[in-house]
N, C-alpha and C positions, 0 to 999 in steps of 0.2 A: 405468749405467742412470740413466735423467732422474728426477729427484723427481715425483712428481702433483701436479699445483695442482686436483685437484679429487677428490672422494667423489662416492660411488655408495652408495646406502642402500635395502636393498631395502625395499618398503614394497606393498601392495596398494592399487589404484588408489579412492580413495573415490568412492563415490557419486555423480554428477553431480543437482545440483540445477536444476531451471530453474525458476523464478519470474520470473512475467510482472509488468510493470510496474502491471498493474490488480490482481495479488491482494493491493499491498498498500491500495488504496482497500475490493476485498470484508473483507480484513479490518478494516478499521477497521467498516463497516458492522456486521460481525456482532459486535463490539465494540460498535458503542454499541447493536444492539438488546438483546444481551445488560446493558447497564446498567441498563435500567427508564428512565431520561433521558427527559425529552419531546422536549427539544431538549441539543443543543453545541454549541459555537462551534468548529470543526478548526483546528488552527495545525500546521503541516509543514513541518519544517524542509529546506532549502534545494528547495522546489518554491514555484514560484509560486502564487498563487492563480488566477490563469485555466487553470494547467494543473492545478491539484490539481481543478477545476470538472471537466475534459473528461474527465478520469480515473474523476470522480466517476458524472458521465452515463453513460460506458460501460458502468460494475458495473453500475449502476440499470435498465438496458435490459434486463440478463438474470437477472430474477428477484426483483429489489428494489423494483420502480418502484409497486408499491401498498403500500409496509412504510414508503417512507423517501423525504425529501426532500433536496437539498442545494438551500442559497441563497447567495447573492453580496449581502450588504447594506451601504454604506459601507467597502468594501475588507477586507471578513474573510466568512470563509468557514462556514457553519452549516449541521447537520443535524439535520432532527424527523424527526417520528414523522407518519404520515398518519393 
């Protein structure tokens, strides 16, 4: 009889997550409203800043858009308070 070159380990199948690419911009949002902050400057690492913008816009359209701003000022990226 052959030796196994491999295991089998029974294990129940975990939970499938799916997170959309925009909840993590909602969460950042309910993050800085939850901070009291007027404004922040956002830094996110390995996204651009025109795409962290588009992302941003998205959240903003469904429910944020009278809470919260994001701006593009001299190549960095910031969110206030309206």
């Amino acid at each position: 009889m052959a030796e196994k070159k491999f295991n089998l380990i029974p294990k129940e199948i975990p939970a499938k997550t799916r997170r959309s690419k925009s909840s993590k911009y909602a969460e950042l949002v309910t993050s800085f409203l939850d901070s009291g902050e007027p404004s922040c400057e956002v830094i996110l690492e390995s996204t651009s800043i025109g795409s962290a913008y588009q992302g941003f816009s998205r959240v903003l359209k469904h429910g944020y858009d009278d809470k919260v701003q994001v701006s593009r000022v001299n190549g960095a990226l910031y969110i206030e308070r309206l």
